[in-house]
Structures are given as C-alpha cells and as structure tokens.
C-alpha positions as CSV (number, residue, x, y, z in Angstrom):
1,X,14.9,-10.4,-2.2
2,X,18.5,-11.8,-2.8
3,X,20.0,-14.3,-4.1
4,X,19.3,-16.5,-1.0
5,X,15.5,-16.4,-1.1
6,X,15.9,-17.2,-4.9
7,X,17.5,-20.3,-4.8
8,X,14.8,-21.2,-1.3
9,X,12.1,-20.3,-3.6
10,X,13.7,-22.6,-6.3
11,X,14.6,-25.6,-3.8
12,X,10.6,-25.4,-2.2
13,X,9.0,-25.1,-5.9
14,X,11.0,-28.5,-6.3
15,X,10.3,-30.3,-3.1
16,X,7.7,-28.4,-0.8
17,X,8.2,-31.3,1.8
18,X,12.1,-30.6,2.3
19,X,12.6,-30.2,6.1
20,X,13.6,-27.0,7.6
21,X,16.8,-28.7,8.3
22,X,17.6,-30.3,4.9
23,X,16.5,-26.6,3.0
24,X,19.9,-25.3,5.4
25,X,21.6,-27.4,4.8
26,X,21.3,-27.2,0.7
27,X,21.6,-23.6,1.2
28,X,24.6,-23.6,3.5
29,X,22.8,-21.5,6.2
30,X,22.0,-22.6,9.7
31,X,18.2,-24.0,10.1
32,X,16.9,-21.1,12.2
33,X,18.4,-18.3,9.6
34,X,16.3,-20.8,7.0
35,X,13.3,-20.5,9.0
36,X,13.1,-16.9,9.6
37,X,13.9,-16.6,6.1
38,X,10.8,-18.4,5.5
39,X,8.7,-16.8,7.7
40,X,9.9,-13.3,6.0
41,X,9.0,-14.9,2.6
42,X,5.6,-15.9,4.0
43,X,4.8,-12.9,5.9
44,X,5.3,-10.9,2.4
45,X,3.6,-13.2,0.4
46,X,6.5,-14.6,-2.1
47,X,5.2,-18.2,-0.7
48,X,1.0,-18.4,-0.7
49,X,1.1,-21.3,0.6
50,X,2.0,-25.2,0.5
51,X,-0.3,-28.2,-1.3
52,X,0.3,-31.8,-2.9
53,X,0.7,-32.3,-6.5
54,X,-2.3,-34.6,-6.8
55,X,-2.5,-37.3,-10.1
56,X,-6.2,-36.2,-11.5
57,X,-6.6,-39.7,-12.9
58,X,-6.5,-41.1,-9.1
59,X,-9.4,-38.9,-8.4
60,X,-11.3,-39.7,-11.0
61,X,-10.8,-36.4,-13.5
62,X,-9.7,-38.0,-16.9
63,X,-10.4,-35.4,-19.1
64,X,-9.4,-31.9,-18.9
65,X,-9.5,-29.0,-21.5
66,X,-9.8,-25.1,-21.6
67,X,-13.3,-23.1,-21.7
68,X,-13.1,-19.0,-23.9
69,X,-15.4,-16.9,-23.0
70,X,-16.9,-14.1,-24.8
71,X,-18.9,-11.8,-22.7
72,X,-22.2,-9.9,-23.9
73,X,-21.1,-6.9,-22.8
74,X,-17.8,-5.4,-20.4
75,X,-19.4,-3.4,-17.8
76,X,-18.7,-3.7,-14.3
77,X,-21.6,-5.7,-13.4
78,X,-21.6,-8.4,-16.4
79,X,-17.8,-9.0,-15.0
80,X,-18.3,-9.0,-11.9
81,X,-21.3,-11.6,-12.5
82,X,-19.3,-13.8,-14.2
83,X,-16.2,-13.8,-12.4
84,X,-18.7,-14.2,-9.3
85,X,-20.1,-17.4,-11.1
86,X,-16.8,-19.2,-12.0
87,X,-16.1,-19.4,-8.1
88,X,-18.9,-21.5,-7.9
89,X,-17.3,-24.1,-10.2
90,X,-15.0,-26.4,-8.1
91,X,-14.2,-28.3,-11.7
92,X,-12.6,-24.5,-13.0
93,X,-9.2,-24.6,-12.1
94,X,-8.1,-21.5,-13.2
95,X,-9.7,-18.5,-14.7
96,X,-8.0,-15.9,-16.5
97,X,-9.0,-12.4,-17.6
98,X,-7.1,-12.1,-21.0
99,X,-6.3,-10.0,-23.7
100,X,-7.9,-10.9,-27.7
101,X,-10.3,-12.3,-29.2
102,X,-11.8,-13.8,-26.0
103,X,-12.7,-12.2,-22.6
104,X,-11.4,-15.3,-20.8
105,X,-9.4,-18.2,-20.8
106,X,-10.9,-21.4,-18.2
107,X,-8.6,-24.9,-17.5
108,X,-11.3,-27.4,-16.5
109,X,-11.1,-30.5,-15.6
110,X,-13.8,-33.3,-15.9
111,X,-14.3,-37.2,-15.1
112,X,-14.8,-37.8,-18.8
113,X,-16.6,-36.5,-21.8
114,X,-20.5,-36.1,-20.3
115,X,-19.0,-34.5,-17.6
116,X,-16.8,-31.9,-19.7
117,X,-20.8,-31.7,-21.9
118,X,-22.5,-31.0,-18.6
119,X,-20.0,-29.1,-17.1
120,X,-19.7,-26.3,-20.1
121,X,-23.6,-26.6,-21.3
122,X,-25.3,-26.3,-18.1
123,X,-22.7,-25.0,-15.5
124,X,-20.3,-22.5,-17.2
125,X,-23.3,-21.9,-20.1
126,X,-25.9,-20.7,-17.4
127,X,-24.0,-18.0,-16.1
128,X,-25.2,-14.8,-16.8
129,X,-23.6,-12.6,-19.2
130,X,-21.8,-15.4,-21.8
131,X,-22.5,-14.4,-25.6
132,X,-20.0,-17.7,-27.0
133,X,-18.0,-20.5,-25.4
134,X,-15.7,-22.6,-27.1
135,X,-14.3,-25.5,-25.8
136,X,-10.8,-26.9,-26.0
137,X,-10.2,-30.9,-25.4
138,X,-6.6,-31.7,-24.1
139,X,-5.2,-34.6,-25.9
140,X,-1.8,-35.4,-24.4
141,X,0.1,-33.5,-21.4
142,X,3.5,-32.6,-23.1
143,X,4.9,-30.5,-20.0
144,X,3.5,-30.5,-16.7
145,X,3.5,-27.4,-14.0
146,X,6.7,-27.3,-13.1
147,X,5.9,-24.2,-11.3
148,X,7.5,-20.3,-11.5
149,X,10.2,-20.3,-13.9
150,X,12.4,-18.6,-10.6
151,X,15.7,-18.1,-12.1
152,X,18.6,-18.1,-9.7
153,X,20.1,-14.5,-11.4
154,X,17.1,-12.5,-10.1
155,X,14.1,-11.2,-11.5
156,X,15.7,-8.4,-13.0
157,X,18.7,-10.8,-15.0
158,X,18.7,-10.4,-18.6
C-alpha cells in the first residue's frame, strides 16, 4: 500500500459516493489508474465494501447503549454458543470479544426503553452460556463514526 491508496482510502471513508472520475481527479491520477486501483484495494480486502450512513432516529431506533457479558465458563463450545447466538440479534450491532473484567462488549440499538428491556432480558439473556449482563444506556452521542483513523503518513508513521 503507498501513499496513493492512503489518501483513496481517506477520500472514500469521507464520501463513499465520489464518482470514479471525481476520486482522479482529487488524486491527480487518470480515472482508469483510479479504478484499477480500486479494484486492487477490493480484491485484497482493504475496502469490504460500501453502505449508507443511516440516521437511526428515521428508522425508528431511539435508544441505543452497550450489553457486557460475562460467560459461565470459556470453553470452546460455551463461545462458540454464544457468539453463534448474537448473529441472531439483528438489534446487536457489533460484538466484541474483549479483554477484562467482561468476556464481551455488545452496541445495541433499540426503539426505546421496553425494547432495550426486551431486547437484553429475553433476547441476549436467553442465550446459553451468560453468568451476568450489565447494561449501559447512551445518553448523548459526543462523536460519531467517522470511520478508520487512516492517516495519510502510513500505517507505520510515528
């Protein structure tokens, strides 16, 4: 990766929409180096994929928090039974295997507060495998995803 696909993967994280065209143009390449650029940085998996920054109040979710879980035991099948579990949850956002006091970390989002009591008590609750669950309400948003912090140096720059 140089410098070139660091600044694309900077310019897309900003503006996924930009035309092929514009992106060259930004970059000071022509469009069809931009493009098999992209298709390099797709093919080897630097960009997943594409999607829409969606408002969650437009669609209803109002209320969104973060789930810990402590497990009632770490062996391969009580993880793999819960991990299995929270794929089932469209409402779990993102699930992370951490380090600490808790076994996981889960960013839910709900349509208000019986939803978030539903959700955790008889969705997240009822899968196998969960000794404690402690819920997490957000209050305010301070900073929104702004996505990878990509620097333009590199990932290596110190």
């Amino acid at each position: 990766m140089d410098d070139l696909d660091l600044k694309t993967l900077i310019a897309l994280q900003q503006n996924g929409r930009i035309t092929n065209v514009d992106l060259a143009r930004q970059l000071g390449i022509a469009p069809s180096t931009m493009l098999d650029r992209l298709r390099r940085l797709e093919e080897h998996g630097l960009i997943r994929g594409y999607r829409a920054i969606i408002d969650p109040k437009s669609v209803g979710l109002t209320l969104q928090g973060f789930v810990a879980v402590i497990l009632t035991g770490h062996d391969k099948e009580s993880i793999r039974s819960f991990e299995e579990g929270i794929q089932q949850i469209p409402n779990v956002r993102a699930c992370y295997h951490i380090t600490g006091r808790f076994d996981y970390l889960l960013h839910v989002a709900a349509r208000d507060l019986p939803h978030w009591g539903e959700l955790v008590k008889e969705r997240i609750a009822a899968i196998s495998g969960i000794a404690k669950l402690e819920s997490f309400l957000v209050l305010s948003e301070i900073k929104e995803d702004q996505g990878w912090p990509v620097e333009e140096e590199g990932p290596t720059a110190k």
